[in-house]
matplotlib code that plots the C-alpha trace (Angstrom):
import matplotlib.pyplot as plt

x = [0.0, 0.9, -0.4, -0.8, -1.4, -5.2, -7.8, -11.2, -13.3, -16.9, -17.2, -20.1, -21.1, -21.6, -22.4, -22.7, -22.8, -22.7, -21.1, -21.0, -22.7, -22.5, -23.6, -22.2, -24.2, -22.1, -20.6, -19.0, -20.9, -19.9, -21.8, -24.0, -24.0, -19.7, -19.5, -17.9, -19.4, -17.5, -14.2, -14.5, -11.4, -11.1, -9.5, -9.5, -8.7, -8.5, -8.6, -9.1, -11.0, -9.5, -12.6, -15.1, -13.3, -14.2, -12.2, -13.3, -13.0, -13.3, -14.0, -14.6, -15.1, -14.9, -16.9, -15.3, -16.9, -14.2, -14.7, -14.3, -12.5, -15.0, -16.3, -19.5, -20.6, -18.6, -19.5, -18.0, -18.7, -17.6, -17.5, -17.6, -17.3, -17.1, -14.6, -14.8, -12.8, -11.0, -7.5, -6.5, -7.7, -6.1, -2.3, -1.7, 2.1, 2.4, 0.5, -1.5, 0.4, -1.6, -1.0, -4.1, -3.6, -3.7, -6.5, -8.8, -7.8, -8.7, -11.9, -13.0, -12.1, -13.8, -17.1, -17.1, -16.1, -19.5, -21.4, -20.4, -21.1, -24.7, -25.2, -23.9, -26.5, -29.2, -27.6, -26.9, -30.8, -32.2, -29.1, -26.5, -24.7, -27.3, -26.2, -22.7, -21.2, -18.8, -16.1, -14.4, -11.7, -8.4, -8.0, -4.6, -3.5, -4.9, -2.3, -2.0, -0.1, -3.4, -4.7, -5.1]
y = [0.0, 3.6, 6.9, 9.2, 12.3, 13.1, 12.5, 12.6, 9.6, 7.8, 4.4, 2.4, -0.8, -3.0, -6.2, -8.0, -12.2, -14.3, -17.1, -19.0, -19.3, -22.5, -23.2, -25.9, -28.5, -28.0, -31.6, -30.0, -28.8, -24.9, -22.4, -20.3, -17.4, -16.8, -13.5, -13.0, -16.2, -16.5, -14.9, -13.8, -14.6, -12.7, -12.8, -9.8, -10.4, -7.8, -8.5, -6.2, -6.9, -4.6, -5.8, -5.2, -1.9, -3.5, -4.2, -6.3, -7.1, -10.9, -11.5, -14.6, -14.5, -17.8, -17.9, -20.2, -20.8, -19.4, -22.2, -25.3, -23.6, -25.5, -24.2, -22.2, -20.8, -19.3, -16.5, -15.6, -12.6, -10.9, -6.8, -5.2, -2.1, 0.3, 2.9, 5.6, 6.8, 3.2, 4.0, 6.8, 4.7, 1.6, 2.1, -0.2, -1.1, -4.5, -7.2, -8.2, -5.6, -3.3, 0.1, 0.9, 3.9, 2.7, 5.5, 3.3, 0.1, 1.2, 2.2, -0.8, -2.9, -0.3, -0.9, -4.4, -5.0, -3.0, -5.0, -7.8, -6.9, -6.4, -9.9, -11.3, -9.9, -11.1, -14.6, -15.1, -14.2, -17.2, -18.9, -19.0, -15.9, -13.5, -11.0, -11.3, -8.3, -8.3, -6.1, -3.4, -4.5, -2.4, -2.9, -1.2, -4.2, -6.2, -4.9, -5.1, -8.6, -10.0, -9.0, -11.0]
z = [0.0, -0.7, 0.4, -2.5, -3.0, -2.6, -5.3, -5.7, -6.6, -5.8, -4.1, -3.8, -2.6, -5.7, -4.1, -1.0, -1.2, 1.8, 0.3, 3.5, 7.3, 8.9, 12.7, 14.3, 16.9, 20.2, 21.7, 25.1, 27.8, 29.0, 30.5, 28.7, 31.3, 30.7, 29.4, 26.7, 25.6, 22.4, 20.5, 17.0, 14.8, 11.5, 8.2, 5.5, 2.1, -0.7, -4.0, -7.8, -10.4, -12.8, -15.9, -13.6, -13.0, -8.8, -5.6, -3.4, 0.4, 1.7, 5.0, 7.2, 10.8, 12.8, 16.1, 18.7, 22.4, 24.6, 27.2, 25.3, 21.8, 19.5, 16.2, 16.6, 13.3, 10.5, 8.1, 4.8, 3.1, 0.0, -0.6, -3.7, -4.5, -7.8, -8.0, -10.1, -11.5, -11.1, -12.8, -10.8, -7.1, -8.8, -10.2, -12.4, -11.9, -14.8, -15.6, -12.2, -10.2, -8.6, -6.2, -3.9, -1.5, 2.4, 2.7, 0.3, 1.4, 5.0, 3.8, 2.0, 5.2, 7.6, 5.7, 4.7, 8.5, 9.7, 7.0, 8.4, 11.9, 11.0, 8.9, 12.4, 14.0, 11.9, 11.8, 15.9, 16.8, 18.6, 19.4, 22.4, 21.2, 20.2, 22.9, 21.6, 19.4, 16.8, 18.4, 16.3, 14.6, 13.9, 10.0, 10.1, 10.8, 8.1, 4.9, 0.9, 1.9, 2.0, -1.7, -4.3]

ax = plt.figure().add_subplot(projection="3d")
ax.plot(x, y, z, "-o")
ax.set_aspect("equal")
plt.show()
């Protein structure tokens, strides 16, 4: 990732697919009144789709019971986003070499991470962790190592 000098350009959510959620029958007893119940662990994933003129934001979150460390649910979702003007947000280095500005890397992750907090929402009502919250996540740390 670089930081460039500023431009202007529009980004909108393109599309939003939940390509996975799975929930997992529970073989270890724990209590249900621990709090926090369960840790989230997640993965970011960037990726450009330079014919679609799209970059897109992966993310799967893994929900573990923190007392026993088994397998919850998992959700998957994929981000995409238009960019226009898309050349001058995505530098085209060579051939599958791309330069994205931390600014609107940041951005993509900030948003796909708050869509996803509200899909978990929707998907936890009526079970054991339907009181538990996505926490915010610090997508600094998530970098341009992780794009496709």
């Amino acid at each position: 990732m670089k930081t460039n000098n500023k431009i202007s350009f529009n980004m909108r959510f393109a599309e939003i697919k939940t390509s996975k959620y799975t929930q997992n029958d529970l073989e270890h007893k724990f209590d249900p009144s621990r709090n926090p119940l369960v840790e989230f662990q997640t993965k970011i994933q960037f990726k450009i789709l330079e014919e679609q003129k799209r970059l897109g934001c992966l993310i799967v979150v893994i929900i573990n019971i923190l007392e026993t460390k088994e397998k919850f649910a998992e959700l998957k979702v994929e981000n995409l986003f238009e960019i226009n003007p898309f050349y001058e947000v995505v530098i085209k280095k060579e051939e599958n070499k791309f330069e994205v500005s931390d600014s609107v890397m940041m951005q993509l992750a900030t948003s796909s991470v708050s869509t996803v907090r509200g899909i978990l929402h929707e998907k936890l009502k009526g079970t054991i962790a339907q009181n538990e919250v996505y926490p915010l996540i610090d997508v600094s740390k998530f970098n341009k190592e992780n794009q496709e």
